[in-house]
C-alpha positions in Angstrom: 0.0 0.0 0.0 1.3 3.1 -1.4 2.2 5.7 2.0 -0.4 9.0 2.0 1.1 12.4 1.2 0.0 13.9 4.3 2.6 11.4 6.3 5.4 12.8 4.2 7.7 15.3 6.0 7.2 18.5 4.1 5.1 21.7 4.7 1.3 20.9 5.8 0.4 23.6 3.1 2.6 22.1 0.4 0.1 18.9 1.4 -2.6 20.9 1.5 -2.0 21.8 -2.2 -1.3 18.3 -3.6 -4.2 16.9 -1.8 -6.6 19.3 -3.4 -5.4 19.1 -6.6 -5.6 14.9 -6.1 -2.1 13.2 -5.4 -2.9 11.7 -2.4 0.1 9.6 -2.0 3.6 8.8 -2.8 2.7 7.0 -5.8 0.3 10.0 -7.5 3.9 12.1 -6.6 6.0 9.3 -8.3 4.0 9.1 -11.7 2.9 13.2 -11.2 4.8 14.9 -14.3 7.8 17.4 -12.7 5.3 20.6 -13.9 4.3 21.9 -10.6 3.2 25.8 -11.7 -1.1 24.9 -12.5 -0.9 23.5 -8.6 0.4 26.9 -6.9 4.0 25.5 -5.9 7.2 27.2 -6.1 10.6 25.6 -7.6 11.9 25.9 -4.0 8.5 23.6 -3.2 9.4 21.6 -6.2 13.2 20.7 -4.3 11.4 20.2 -1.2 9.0 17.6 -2.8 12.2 15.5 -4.2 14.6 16.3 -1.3 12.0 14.1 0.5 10.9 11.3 -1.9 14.8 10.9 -2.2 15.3 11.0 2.0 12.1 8.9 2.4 13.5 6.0 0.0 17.0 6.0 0.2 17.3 4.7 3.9 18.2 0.7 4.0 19.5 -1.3 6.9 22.7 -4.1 5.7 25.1 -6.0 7.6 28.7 -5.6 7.5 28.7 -9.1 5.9 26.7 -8.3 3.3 28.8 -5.3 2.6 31.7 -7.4 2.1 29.6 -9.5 -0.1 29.2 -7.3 -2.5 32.3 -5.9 -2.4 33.7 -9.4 -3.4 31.4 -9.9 -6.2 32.3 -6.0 -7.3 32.0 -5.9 -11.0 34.2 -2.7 -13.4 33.8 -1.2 -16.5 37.3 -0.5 -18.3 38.2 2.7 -19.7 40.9 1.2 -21.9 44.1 3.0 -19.8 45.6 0.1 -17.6 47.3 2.8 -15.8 44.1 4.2 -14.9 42.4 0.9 -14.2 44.9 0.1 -11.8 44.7 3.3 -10.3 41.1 3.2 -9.4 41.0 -0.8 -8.5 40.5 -2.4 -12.0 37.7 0.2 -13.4 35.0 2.2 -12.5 32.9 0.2 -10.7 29.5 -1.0 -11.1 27.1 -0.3 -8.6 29.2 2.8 -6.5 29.5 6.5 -7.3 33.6 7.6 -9.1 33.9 11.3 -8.7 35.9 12.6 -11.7 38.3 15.2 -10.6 40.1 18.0 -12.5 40.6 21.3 -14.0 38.7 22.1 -17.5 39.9 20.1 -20.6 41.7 17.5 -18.3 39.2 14.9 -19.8 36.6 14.6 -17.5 34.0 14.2 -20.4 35.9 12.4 -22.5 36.6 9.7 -19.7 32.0 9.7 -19.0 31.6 9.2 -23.3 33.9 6.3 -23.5 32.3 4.8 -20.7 29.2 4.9 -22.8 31.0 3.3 -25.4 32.5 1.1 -23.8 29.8 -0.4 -21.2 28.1 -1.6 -24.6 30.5 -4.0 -25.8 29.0 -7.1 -26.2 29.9 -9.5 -23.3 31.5 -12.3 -25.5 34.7 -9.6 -26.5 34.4 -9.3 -22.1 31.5 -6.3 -22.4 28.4 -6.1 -20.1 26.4 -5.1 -23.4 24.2 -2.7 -21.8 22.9 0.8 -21.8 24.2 4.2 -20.4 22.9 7.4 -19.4 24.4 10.4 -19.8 23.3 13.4 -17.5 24.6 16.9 -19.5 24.4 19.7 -16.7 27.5 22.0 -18.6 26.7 21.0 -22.9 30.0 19.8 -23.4 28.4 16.2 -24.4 29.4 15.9 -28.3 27.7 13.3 -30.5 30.4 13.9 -33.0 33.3 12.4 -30.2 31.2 9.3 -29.5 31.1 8.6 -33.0 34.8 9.1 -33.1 35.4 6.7 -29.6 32.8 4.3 -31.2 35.7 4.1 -34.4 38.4 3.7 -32.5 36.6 1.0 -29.8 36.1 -1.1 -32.8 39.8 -1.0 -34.2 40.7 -1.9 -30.8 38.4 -4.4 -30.4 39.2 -5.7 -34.1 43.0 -6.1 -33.1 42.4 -7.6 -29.3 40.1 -10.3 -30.8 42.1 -11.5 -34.0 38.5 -10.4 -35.8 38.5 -10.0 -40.0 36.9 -6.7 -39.8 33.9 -4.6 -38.9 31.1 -7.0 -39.4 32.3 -9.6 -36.3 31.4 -6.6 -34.3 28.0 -5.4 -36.3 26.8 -9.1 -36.3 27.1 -8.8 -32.1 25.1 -5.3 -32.5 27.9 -3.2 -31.8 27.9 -0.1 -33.8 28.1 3.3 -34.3 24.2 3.6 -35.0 23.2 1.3 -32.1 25.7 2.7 -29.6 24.0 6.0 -29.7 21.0 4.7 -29.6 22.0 3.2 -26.5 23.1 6.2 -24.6 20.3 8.1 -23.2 20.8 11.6 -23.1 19.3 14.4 -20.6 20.2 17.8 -20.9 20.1 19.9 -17.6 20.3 23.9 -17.3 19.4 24.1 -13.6 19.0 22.3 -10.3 15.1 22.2 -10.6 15.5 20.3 -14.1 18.5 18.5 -12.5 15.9 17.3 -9.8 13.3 16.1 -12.2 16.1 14.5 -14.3 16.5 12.1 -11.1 12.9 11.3 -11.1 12.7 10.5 -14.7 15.8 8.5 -15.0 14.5 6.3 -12.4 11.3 5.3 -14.3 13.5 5.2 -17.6 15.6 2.1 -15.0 12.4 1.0 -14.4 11.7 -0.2 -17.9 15.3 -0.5 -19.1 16.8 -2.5 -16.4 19.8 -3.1 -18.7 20.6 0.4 -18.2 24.1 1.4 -16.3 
């Protein structure tokens, strides 16, 4: 049973105007479009709203062992530098949060594309042949540069794996066209779309679970 609205811990007239304009609980909030302006709420409401939903379902009690658990059965995604591999543990890995740090045009971007790239390679050349999403807050994403890293994956794939040419890869649906139709894109100019970025990439997980 979904929890009502008026148990959440936000402003009893922020309640007051969801209930009267029908989302009654968490789920109406869940499904409720990120347009908030017909119902009387403010963008500092709108934070309030997803600062909560966020609090209310992030909190989840684990052991220690299970911790080390999944620690064991960690799982990366290469970037194609050993160096930096080894640096960071064998990857970035899947299931944590890698903060990327540096000053402008150190690569930061370039580092996120390839890991689109590169979390689609099928898993028989040692891929996870999956998804990605890619979260733009600055524009700097450039179609052009993944088409470019797509190239250059697949000559490095070509000479790692012995392969005749082009078509070993194509036949495994790895591709310049399907790559980018793999990466989803969002494009955020503020903290208020950044917000309701968050709540739309997690129903976009919810019907691509093959997503990383």
């Amino acid at each position: 049973m979904s929890r009502h609205i008026t148990s959440l811990p936000i402003a009893n007239n922020l309640k007051t105007k969801l209930v009267k304009n029908g989302v009654e609980s968490v789920n109406d909030l869940k499904n409720l479009k990120p347009i908030f302006e017909d119902f009387g709420i403010s963008k500092s409401e709108v934070m309030e709203i997803y600062e909560t939903m966020n609090i209310q379902h992030s909190s989840k009690i684990t052991s220690v062992y299970e911790l080390l658990q999944n620690e064991e059965r960690a799982d990366f995604i290469s970037t194609f530098s050993p160096g930096f591999d080894n640096i960071i543990g064998g990857g970035v890995p899947i299931g944590k949060i890698t903060e990327l740090c540096g000053a402008a045009g150190s690569g930061k971007t370039q580092v996120c594309m390839q890991l689109c790239v590169n979390v689609q390679i099928p898993k028989i050349f040692g891929g996870k042949n999956s998804k990605a999403i890619f979260i733009d807050t600055e524009g700097s994403f450039s179609s052009n540069r993944v088409i470019e890293i797509v190239k250059s994956t697949e000559i490095l794939l070509i000479e790692k794996f012995n392969l005749s040419n082009r078509e070993d890869l194509i036949k495994n649906n790895f591709s310049v066209e399907k790559v980018l139709e793999n990466i989803f894109y969002y494009r955020c100019s503020d903290h208020i779309q950044l917000l309701a970025c968050f709540n739309n990439v997690r129903i976009l997980i919810e019907k691509e679970p093959n997503v990383f």
